[in-house]
GUPA-642825 format. One record per residue: residue number from 1; x, y, z of N, C-alpha, C in turn. Coordinates in Angstrom, 3 decimals. Example, Ala and Ser with C-alpha at 12.3 -4.5 7.8 and 13.67 -1.06 7.14 Angstrom:
2
   i     n.xx     n.yy     n.zz    ca.xx    ca.yy    ca.zz     c.xx     c.yy     c.zz
   1   13.190   -5.690    7.800   12.300   -4.500    7.800   13.200   -3.300    7.800
   2   12.850   -2.250    7.080   13.670   -1.060    7.140   12.900    0.030    7.870
***
This chain:
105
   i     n.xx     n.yy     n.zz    ca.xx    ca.yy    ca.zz     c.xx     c.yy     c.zz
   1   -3.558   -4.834    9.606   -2.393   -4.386   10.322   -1.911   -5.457   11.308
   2   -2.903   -6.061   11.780   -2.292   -7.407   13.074   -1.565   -8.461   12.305
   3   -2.155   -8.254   10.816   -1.736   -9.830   10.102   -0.201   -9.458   10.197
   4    0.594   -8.286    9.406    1.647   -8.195    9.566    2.330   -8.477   10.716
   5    1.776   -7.957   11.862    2.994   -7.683   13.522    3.019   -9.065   14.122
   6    1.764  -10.217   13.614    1.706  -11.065   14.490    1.822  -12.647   13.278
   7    2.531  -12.151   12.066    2.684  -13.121   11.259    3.372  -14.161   11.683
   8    4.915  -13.577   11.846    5.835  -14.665   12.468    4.809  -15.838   13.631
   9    4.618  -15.091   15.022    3.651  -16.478   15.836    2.888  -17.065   14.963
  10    1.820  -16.148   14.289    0.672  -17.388   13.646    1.527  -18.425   12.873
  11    2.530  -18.483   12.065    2.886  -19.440   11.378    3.740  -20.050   12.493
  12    4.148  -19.420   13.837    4.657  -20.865   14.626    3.546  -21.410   14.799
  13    2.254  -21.332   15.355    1.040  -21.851   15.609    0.845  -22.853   14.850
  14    1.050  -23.114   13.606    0.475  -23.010   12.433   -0.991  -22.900   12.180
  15   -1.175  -21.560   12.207   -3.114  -20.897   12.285   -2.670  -20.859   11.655
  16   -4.330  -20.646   10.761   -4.691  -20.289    9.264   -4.042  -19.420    8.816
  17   -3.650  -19.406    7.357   -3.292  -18.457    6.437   -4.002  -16.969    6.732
  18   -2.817  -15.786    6.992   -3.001  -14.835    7.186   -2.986  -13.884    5.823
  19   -3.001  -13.026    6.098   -3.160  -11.743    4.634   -2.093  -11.716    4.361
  20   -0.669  -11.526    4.816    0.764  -11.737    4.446    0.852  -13.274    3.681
  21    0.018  -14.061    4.458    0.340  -15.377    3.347    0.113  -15.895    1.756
  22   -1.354  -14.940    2.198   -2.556  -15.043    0.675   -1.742  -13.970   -0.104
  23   -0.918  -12.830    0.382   -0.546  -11.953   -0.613    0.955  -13.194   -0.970
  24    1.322  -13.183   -0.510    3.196  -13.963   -0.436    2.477  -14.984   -1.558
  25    1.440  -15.636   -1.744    1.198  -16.704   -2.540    0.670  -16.328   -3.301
  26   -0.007  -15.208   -3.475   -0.680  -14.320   -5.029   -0.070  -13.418   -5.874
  27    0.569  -13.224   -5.538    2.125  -11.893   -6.203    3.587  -12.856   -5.827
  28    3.873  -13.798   -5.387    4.860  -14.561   -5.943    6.086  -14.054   -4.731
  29    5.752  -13.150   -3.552    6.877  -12.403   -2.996    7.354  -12.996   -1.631
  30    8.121  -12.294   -1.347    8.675  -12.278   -0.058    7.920  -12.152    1.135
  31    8.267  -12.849    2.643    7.329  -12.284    3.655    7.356  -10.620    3.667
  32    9.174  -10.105    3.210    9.523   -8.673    3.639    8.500   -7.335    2.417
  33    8.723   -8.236    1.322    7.611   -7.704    0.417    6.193   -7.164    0.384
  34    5.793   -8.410    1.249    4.134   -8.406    1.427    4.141   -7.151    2.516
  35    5.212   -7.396    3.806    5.124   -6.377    4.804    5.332   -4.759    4.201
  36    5.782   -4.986    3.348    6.243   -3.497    2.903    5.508   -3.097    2.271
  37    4.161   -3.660    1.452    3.003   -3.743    0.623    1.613   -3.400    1.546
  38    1.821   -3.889    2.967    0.778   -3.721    4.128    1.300   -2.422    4.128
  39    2.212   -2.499    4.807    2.439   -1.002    5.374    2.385    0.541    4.383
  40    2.668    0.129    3.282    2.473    1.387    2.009    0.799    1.714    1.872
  41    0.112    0.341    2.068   -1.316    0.730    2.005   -1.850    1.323    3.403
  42   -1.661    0.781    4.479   -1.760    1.373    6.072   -1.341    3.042    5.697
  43   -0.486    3.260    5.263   -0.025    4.716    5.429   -0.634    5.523    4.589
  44   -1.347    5.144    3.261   -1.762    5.605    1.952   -3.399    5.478    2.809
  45   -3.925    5.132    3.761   -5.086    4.699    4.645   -5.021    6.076    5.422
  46   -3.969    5.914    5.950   -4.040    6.911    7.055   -4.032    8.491    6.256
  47   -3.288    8.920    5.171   -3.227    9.656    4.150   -4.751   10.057    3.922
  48   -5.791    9.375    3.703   -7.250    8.990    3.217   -7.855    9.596    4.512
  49   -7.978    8.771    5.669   -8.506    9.318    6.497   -8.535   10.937    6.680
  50   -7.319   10.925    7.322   -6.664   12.412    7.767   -7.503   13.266    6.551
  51   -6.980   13.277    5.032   -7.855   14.314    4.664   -9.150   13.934    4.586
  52   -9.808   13.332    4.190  -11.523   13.389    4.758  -11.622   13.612    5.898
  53  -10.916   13.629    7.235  -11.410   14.612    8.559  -11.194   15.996    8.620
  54  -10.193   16.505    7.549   -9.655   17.778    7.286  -10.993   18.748    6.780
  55  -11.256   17.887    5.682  -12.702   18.558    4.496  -13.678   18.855    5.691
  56  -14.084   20.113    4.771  -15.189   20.756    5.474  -16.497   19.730    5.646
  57  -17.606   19.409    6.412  -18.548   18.448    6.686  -18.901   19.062    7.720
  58  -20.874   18.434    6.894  -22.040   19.120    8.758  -21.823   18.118    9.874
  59  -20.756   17.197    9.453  -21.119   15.945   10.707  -19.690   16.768   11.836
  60  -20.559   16.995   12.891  -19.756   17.643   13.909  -18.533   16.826   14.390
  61  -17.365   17.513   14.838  -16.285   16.894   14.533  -15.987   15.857   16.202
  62  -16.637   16.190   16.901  -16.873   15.361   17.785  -17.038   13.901   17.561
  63  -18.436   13.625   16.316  -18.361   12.312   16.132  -17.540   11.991   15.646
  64  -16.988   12.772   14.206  -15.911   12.200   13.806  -14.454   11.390   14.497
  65  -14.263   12.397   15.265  -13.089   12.155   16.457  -13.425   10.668   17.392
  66  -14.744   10.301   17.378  -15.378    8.971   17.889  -15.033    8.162   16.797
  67  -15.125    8.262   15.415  -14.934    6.884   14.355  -13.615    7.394   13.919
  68  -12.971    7.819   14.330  -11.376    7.953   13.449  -10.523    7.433   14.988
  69  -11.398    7.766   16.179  -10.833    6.656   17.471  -10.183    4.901   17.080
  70  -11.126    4.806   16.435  -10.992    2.819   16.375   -9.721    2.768   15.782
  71   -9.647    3.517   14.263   -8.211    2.718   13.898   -7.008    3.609   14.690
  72   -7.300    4.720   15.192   -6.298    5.296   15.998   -5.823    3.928   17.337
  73   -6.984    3.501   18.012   -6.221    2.207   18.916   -6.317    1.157   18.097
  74   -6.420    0.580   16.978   -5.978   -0.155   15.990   -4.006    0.073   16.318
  75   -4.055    1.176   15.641   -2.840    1.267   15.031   -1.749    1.477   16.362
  76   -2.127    2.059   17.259   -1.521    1.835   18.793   -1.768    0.303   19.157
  77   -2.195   -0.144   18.688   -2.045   -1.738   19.363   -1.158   -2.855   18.409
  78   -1.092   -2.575   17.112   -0.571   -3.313   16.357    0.845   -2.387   15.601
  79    1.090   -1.622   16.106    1.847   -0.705   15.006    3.509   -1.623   16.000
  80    3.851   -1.787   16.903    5.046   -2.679   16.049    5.092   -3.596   17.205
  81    3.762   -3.880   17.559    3.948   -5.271   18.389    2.648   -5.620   18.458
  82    2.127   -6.992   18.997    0.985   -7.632   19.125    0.536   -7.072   20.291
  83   -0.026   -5.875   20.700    0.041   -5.221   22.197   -1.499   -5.616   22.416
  84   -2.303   -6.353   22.008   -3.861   -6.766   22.234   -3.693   -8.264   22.597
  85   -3.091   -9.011   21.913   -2.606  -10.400   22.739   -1.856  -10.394   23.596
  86   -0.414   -9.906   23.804    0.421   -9.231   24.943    0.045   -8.146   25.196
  87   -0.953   -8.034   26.063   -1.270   -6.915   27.053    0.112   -6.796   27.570
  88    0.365   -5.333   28.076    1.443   -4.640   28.840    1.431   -3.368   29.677
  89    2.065   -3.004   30.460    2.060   -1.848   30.584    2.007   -0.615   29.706
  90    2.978   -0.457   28.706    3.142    0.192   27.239    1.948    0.089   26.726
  91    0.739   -0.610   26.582   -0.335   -0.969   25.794   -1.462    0.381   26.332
  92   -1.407    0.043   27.920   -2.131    0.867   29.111   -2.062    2.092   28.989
  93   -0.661    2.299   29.086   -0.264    4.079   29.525   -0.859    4.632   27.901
  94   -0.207    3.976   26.755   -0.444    4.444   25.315   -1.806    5.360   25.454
  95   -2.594    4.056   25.585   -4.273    4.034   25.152   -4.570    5.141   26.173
  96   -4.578    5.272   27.340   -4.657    6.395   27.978   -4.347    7.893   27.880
  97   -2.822    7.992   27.160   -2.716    9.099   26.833   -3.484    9.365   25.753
  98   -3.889    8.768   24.476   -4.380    8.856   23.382   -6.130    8.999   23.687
  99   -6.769    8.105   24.503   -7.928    8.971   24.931   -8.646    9.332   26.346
 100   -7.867    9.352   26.885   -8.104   10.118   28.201   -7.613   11.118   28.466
 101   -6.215   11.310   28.878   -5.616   12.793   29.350   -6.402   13.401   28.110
 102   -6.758   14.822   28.563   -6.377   15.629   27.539   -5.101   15.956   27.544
 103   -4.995   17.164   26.356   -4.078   17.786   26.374   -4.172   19.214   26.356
 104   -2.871   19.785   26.734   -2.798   21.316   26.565   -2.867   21.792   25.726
 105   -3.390   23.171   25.713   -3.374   24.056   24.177   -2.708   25.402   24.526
***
């Protein structure tokens, strides 16, 4: 997910070949291609997750809610900006609401 949001800088950098690059040079496509190829699988991911946390399981849902955390601030940090290299305010408040406040029921 970072390779996409933070493609453009790395190739000003010129850092190593990212996953948008190796795909753009293995399937023959576009940068907009490859992005649209990340993101169909990211969402077809998140699709995956969600129902395996849905299904019934003895693993109490507590832990679960601990390992489905990571790509939840994954995807709050990279979903449409580099918010882990540009720290921000927006980065702060996010991550906070997502695991600190609770919420109401």
């Amino acid at each position: 997910m970072d390779d996409v949001v933070i493609h453009q800088f790395e190739q000003e950098r010129e850092h190593v070949p990212s996953a948008v690059e190796c795909y753009m040079k293995q399937y023959g496509v576009s940068a907009q291609e490859a992005y649209d190829e990340f993101y169909k699988r990211i969402n077809n991911a998140w699709k995956d997750m969600n129902e395996a946390f849905l299904k019934p399981t003895v693993v109490p849902t507590s832990a679960l809610n601990r390992i489905l955390n990571l790509p939840r601030v994954i995807d709050l940090l990279y979903k449409d900006e580099d918010a882990y290299t540009r720290v921000g305010d927006s980065a702060k408040t996010s991550i906070t609401a997502l695991l600190i406040d609770p919420i109401s029921i």
